[in-house]
MDAnalysis code that builds the backbone (N, CA, C; Angstrom):
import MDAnalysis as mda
import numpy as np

u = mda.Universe.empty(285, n_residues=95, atom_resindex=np.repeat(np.arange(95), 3), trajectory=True)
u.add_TopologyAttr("name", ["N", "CA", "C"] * 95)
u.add_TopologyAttr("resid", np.arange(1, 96))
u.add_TopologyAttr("resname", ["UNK", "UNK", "UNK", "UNK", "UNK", "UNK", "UNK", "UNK", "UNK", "UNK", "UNK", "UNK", "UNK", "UNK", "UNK", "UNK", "UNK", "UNK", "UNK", "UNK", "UNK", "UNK", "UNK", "UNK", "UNK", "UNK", "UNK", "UNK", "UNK", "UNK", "UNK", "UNK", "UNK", "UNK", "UNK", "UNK", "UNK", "UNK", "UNK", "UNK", "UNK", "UNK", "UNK", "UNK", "UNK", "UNK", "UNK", "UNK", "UNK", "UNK", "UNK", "UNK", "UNK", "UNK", "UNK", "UNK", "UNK", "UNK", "UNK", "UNK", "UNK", "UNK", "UNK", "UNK", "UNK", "UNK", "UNK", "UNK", "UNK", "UNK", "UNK", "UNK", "UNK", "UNK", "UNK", "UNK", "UNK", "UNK", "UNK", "UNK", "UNK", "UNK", "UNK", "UNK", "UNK", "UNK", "UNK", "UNK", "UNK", "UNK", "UNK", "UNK", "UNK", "UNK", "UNK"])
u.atoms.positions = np.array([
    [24.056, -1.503, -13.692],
    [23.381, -1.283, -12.442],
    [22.067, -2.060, -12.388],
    [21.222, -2.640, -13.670],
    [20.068, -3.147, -13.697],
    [20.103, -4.320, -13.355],
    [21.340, -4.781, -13.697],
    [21.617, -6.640, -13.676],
    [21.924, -6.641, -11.485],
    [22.505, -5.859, -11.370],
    [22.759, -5.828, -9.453],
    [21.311, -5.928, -8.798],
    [20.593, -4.372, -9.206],
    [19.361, -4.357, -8.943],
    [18.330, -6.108, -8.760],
    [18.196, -6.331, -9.624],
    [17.288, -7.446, -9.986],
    [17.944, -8.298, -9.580],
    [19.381, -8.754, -9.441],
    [19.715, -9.894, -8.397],
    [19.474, -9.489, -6.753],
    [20.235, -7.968, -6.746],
    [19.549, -7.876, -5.233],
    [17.965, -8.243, -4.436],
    [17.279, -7.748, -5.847],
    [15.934, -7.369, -5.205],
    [15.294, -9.135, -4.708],
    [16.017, -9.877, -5.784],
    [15.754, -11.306, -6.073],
    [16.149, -11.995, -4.636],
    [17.537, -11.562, -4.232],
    [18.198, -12.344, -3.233],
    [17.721, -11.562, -1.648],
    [16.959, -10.899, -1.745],
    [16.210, -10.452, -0.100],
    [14.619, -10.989, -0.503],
    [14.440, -11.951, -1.235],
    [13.038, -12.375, -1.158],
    [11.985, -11.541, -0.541],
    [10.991, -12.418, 0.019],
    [9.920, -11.432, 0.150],
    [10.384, -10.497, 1.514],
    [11.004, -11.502, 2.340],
    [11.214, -10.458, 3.846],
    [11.961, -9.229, 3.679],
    [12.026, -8.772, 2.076],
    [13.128, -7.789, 2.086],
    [12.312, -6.203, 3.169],
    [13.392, -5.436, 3.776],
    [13.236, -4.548, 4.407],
    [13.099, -3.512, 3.111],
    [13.065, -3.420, 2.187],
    [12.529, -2.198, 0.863],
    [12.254, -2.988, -0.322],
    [11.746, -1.204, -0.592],
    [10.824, -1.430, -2.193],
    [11.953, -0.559, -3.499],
    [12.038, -1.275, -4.207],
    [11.987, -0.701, -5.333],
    [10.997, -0.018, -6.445],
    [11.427, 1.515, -6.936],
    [10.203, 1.920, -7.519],
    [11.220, 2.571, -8.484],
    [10.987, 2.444, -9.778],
    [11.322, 2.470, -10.976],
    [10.721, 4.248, -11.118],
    [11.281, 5.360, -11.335],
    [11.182, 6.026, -11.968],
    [11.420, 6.297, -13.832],
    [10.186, 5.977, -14.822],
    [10.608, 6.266, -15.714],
    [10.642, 7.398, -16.415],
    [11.862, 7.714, -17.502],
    [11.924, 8.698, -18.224],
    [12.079, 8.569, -20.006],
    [11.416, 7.700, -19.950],
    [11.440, 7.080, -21.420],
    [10.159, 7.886, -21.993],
    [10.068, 8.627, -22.432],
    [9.047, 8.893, -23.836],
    [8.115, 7.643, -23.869],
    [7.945, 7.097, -24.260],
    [7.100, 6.213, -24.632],
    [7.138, 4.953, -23.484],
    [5.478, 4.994, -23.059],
    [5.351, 3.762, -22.215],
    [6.020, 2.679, -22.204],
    [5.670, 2.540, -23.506],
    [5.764, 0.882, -24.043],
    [7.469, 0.465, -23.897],
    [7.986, 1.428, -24.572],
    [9.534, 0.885, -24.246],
    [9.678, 0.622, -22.658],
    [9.758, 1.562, -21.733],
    [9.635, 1.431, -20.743],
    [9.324, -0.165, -20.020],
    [8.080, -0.588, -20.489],
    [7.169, -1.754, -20.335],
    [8.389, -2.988, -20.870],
    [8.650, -2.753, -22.110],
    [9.809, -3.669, -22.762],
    [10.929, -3.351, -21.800],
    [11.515, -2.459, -21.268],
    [12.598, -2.686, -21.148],
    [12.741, -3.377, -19.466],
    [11.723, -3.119, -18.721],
    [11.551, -4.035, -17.250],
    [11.080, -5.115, -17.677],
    [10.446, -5.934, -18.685],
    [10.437, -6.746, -19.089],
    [12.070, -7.580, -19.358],
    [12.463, -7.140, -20.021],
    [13.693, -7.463, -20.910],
    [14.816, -7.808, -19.441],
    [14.623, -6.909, -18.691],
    [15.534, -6.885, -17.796],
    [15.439, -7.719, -16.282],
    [13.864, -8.187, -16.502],
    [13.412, -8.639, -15.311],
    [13.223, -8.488, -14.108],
    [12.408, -7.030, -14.106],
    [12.468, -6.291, -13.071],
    [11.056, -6.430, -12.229],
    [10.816, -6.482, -11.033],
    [9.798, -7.363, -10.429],
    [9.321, -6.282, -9.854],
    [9.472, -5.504, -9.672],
    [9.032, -4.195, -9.285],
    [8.417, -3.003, -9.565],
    [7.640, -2.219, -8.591],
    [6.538, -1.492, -9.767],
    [7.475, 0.055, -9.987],
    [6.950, 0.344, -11.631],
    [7.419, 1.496, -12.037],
    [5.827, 2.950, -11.913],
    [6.614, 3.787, -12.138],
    [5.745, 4.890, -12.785],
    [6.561, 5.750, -14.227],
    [5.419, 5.549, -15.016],
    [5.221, 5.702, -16.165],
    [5.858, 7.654, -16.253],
    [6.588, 8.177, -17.519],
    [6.600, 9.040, -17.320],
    [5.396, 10.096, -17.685],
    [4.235, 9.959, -17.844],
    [3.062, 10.020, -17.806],
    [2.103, 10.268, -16.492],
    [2.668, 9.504, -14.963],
    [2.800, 9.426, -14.397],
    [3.138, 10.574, -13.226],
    [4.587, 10.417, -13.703],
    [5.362, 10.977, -12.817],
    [5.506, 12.783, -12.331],
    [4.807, 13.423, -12.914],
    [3.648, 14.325, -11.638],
    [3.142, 14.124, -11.117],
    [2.856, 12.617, -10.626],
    [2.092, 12.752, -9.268],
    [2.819, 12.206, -8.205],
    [4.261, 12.384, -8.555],
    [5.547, 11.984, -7.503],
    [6.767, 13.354, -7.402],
    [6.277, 14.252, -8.179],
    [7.219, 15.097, -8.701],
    [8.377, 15.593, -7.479],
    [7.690, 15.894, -6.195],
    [7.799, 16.262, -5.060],
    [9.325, 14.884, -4.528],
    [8.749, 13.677, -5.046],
    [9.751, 12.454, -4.645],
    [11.091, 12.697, -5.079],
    [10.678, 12.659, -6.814],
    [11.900, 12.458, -7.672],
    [12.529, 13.433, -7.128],
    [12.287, 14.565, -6.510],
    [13.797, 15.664, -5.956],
    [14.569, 15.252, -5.033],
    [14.294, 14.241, -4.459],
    [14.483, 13.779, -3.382],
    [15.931, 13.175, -3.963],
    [17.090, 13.511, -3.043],
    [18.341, 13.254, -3.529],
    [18.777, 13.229, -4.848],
    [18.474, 13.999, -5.498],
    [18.986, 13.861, -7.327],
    [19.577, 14.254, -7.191],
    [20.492, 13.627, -7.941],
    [22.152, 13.978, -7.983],
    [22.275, 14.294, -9.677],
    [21.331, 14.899, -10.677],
    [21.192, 14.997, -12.290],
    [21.866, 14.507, -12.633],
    [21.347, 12.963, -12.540],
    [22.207, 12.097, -13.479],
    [20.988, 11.121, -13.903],
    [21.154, 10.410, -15.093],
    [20.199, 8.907, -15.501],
    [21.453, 7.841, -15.115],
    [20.871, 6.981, -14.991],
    [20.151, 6.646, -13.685],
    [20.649, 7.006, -12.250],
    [19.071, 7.454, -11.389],
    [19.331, 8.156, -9.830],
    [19.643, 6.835, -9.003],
    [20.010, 6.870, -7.921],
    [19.500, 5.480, -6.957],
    [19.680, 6.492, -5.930],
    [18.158, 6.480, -5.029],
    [18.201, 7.195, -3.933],
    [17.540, 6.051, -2.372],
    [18.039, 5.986, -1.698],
    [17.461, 5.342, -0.353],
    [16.704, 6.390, 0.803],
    [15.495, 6.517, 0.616],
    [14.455, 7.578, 1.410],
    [13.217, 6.587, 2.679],
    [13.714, 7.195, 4.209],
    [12.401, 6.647, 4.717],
    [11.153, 6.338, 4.330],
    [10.322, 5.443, 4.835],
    [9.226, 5.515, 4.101],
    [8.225, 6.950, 4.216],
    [8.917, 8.025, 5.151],
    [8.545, 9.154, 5.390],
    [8.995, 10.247, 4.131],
    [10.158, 10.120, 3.270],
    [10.430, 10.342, 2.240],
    [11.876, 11.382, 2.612],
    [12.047, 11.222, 3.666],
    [13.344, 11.947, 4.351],
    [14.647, 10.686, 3.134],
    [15.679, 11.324, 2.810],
    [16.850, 10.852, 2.264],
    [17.817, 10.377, 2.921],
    [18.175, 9.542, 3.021],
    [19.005, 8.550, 3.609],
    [20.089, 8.958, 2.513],
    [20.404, 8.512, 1.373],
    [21.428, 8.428, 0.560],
    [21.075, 8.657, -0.772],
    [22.048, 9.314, -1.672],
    [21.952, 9.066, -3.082],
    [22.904, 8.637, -3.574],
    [24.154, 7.689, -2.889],
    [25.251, 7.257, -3.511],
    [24.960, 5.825, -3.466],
    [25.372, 5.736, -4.827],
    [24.474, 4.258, -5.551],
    [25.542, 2.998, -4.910],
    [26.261, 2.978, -4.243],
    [27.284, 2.121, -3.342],
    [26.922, 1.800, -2.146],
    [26.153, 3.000, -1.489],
    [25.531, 3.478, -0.336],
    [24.604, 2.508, -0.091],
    [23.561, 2.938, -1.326],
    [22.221, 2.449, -1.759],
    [22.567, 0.656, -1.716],
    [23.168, 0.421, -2.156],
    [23.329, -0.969, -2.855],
    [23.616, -1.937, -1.528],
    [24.334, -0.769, -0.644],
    [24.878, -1.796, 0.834],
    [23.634, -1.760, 1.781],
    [22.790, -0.800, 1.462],
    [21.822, -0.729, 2.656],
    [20.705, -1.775, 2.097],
    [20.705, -2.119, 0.800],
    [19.685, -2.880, 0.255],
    [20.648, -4.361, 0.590],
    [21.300, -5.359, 0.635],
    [22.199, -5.837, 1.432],
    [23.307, -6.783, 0.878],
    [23.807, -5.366, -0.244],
    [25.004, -5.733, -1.230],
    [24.749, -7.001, -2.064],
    [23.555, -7.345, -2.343],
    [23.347, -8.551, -3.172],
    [23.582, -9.792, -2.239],
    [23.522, -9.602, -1.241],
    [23.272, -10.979, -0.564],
    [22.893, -11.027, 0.784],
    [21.913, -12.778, 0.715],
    [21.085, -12.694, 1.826],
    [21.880, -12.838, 3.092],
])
C-alpha cells in the first residue's frame, strides 16, 4: 500500500486536491523517521508522541486494522475508510 501511496501522491503533483498525513504507531520516532525515509514519503507525519493531539481524528473511520486509509473533509466528517475507495478518490494513481 506504501509503494501506491507515494506514486499516487507523486502523480497529482502539487495541484493535488488532498493531503496525506501519516499517522504513526511505531514506538520509537526514529524508526518511524527511517521508515518515510526509506519509502519516500513526501508527506507530513505525526509522531506517536504526538498523536494526542489528533486523538479525536484517528477515530475517524477506523476500521482496527494497521494500516487505516481514511478519506475525511477538511471539516473532518468521513467520506470513506475503504482503502479502494480512498485510492480512487485520490485519482487511482493517475493524473
Amino acid at each position: 500500500m506504501t509503494a501506491q501511496l507515494v506514486q499516487q501522491y507523486k502523480d497529482a503533483g502539487a495541484d493535488r486536491k488532498f493531503e496525506i498525513i501519516l499517522v504513526g504507531y511505531d514506538d520509537d520516532d526514529k524508526a518511524l523517521e527511517g521508515y518515510m525515509k526509506k519509502s519516500k514519503m513526501a508527506w507530513p507525519a505525526l509522531k506517536i508522541s504526538e498523536r494526542d493531539s489528533v486523538a479525536k481524528l484517528t477515530k475517524v473511520g477506523d476500521t482496527g486494522f494497521i494500516p487505516n486509509a481514511v478519506a475525511i473533509t477538511p471539516e473532518g466528517k468521513l467520506i470513506t475508510n475503504e482503502l479502494k475507495e480512498v485510492q480512487s478518490k485520490m485519482g487511482g494513481g493517475k493524473k
